[in-house]
N, C-alpha and C positions, 0 to 999 in steps of 0.2 A: 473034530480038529479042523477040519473043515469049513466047518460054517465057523467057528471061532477064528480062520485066518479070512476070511470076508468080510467077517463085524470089522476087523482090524486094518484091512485094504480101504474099507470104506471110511474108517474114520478117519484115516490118515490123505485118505483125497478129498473130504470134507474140510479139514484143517490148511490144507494145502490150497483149496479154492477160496475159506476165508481170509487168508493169510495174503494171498493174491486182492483178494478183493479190498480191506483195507488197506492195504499199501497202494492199489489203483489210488482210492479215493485218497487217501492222506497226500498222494503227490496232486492230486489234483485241488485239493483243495490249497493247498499251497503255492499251485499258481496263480489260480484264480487272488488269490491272496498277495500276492507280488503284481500282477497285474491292476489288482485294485491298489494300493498304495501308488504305484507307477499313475496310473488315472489321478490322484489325489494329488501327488508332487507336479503334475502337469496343471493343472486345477490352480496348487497355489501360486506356480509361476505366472499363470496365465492372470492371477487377480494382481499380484507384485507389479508385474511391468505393466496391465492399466492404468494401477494406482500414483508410479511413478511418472505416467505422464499426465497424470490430474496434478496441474498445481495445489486447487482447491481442495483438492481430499487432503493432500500431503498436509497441508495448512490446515486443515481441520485435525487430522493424527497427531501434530504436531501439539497443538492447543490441547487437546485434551490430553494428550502424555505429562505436558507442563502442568496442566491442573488437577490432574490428579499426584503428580510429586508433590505438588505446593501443598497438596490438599491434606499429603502425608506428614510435610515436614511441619504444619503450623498442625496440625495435631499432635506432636510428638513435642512440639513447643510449648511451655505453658503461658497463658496468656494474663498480661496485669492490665486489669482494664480499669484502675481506679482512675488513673487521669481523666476518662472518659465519661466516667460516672456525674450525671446532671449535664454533661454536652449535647447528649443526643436529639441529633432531628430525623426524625422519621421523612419529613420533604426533604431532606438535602437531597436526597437523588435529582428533585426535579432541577437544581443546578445545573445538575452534568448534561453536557455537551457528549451525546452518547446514544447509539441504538445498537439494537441486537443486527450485525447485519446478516440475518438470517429474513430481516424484514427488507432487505434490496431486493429491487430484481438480478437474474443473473451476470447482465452486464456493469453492473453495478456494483456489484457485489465482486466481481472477477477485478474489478478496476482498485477496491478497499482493497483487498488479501494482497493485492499487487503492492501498491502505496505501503501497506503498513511492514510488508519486509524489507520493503526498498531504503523507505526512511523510519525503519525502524521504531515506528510508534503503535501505538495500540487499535487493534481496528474497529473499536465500539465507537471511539470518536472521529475517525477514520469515514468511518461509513457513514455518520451525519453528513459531513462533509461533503463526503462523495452527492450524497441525498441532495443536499444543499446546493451544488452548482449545478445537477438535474434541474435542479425548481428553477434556479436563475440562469442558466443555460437560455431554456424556455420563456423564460419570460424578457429579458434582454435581446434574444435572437444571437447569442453567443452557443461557441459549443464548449458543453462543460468537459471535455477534457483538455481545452487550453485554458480555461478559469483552473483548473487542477493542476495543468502546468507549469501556471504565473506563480502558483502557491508554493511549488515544490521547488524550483529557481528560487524565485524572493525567501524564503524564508524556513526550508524544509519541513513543514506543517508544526513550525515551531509557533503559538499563539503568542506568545512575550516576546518575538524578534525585536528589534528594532536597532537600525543603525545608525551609524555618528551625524547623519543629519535630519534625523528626527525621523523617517519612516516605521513605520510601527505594526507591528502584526502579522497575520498571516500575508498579506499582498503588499505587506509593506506600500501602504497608503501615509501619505505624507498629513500627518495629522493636524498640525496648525494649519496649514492650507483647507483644508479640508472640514474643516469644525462645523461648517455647518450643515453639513450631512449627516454630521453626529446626532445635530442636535435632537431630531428625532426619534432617537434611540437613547436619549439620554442623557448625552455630553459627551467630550473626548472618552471618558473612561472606557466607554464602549468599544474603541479601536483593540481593545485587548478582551473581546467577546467574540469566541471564531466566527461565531452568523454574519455576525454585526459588518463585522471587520471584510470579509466573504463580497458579502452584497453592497457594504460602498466602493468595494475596491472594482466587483463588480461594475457597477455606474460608472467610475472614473476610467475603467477601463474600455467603455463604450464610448465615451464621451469622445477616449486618446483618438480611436478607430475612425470615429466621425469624422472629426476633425482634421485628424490625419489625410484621411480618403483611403487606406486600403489599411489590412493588417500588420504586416511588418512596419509600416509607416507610424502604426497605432502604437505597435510596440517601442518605438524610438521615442515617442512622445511619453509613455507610459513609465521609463525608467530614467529620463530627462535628458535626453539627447538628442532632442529637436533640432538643436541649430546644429548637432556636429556629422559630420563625414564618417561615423565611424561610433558603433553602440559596443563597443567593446565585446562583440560577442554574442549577447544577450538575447537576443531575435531569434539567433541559431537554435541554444538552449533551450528556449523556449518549445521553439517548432519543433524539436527533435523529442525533446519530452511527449509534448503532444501527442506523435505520430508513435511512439509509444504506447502511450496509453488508450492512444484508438487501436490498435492489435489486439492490449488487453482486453478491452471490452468487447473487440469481435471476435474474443475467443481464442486469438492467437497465442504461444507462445513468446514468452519476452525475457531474455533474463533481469534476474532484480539490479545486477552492475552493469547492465547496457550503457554505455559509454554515453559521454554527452561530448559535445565541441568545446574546444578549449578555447579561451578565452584571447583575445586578440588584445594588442599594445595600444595605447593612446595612442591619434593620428599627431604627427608632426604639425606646426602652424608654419606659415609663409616666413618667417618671424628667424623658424628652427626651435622655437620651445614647445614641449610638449604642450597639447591641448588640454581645456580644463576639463575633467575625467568624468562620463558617468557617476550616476547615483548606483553605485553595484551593490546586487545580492548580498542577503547578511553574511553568508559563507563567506566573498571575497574581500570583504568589510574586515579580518581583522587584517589581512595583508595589505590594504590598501588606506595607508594614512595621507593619503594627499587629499581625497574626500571632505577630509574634514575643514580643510582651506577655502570650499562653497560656500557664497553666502545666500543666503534666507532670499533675498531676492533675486540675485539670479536664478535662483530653482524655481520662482513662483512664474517669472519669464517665461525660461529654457520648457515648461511642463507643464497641463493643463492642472494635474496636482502641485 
């Protein structure tokens, strides 16, 4: 009896020390366990608010969310491609006006993603663009983010601008004056080719600066307000753009509604009638129907374009 209540003391403090011992480990493992998710929820916070102050990732998350929904919903669509049948060109890409801009460099590339949400355009031709007043930046002795500027003023990298006294394109280059700049590229039709359009607005806009003698002066010449007291603004817009997108490109921080200067009144004449009006941006082009009471030579005068 004896040694039968010892087997029985011992099994019961054997039981009691395993019973101890997993329940030790089970709460430990359980911390450890809570602590590792804690590390994890710290983890993903800490990549969230990186990511949120990357414009460029966001824009990158952003594009690929949308393409891969699009990618859902035109699957899910059946497609009738008889119209298309005998259409196809395998070169029509080389058409487009368009790069990966994974092919910029970074300030380059930081200045597209910027542009294409601001005005809302696409950033494969976007970033040609951007590429394009790099090359003529450099070669003009211009900086291409007021050639980016002059673009986004004149015409919000709309290619088919054009307003009621003939300027046409992206820089809104006054195209009959202007023909024979064309002609090298082709003929007027080319003023509606963003390169094309880019690089003579480019030229005339060196030409304004020259001539002028300093930049804001260039600028006055450039939208045809040489003889008057007052560009409606336009200089401001411009520079303020600019100094924008030079942030952009050094990395800075910029939001896409960064305010621009509003726009200032006709100057009064000695007279008391109002002055005859800038050639304004196509944006302010449909408000402004007195523009169109300019004639063809006074603009050729009042502007180097």
């Amino acid at each position: 009896m004896t040694a039968l209540r010892h087997v029985r003391a011992l099994t019961d403090a054997i039981s009691r020390s395993t019973s101890v011992f997993l329940r030790d480990v089970g709460c430990g493992l359980l911390e450890v366990s809570h602590n590792a998710l804690a590390l994890v929820g710290l983890l993903v916070v800490a990549v969230l608010v990186f990511a949120l102050g990357r414009a460029d990732l966001r824009d990158n998350v952003e594009q690929h969310a949308f393409g891969w929904l699009q990618a859902r919903q035109e699957a899910r669509t059946p497609v009738d491609e008889s119209v298309l049948a005998g259409l196809g060109e395998a070169a029509a890409v080389a058409r487009a006006t368009a790069i990966d801009p994974k092919d910029l460099t970074r300030p380059q590339a930081s200045v597209a993603q910027w542009i294409a949400r601001r005005y809302r355009v696409a950033p494969e031709p976007v970033s040609r663009l951007v590429k394009e007043a790099w090359f003529m930046g450099e070669r003009a002795g211009l900086e291409p983010t007021l050639i980016l500027a002059i673009v986004a003023v004149e015409s919000s990298f709309n290619p088919f601008a054009q307003s009621s006294m003939g300027a046409q394109g992206l820089m809104q280059v006054m195209t009959r004056v202007h023909d024979d700049k064309y002609e090298r590229f082709g003929g007027n039709h080319a003023a509606f080719d963003p390169v094309t359009n880019l690089r003579v607005g480019v030229q005339v806009l060196k030409e304004c600066i020259a001539r002028a003698g300093s930049l804001e002066s260039g600028l006055r010449f450039y939208v045809g307000a040489a003889n008057q007291t007052d560009d409606g603004g336009y200089a401001g817009k411009v520079l303020a753009e600019r100094n924008h997108l030079r942030q952009v490109a050094n990395g800075k921080m910029v939001a896409i509604n960064a305010p621009l200067p509003t726009a200032t009144a006709p100057p009064a004449t000695a007279a008391g009638h109002t002055a005859p009006p800038v050639r304004p941006p196509v944006e302010a082009e449909s408000t402004s129907p007195l523009t169109r009471g300019a004639s063809e030579a006074t603009e050729r005068v009042a502007q180097v374009r």
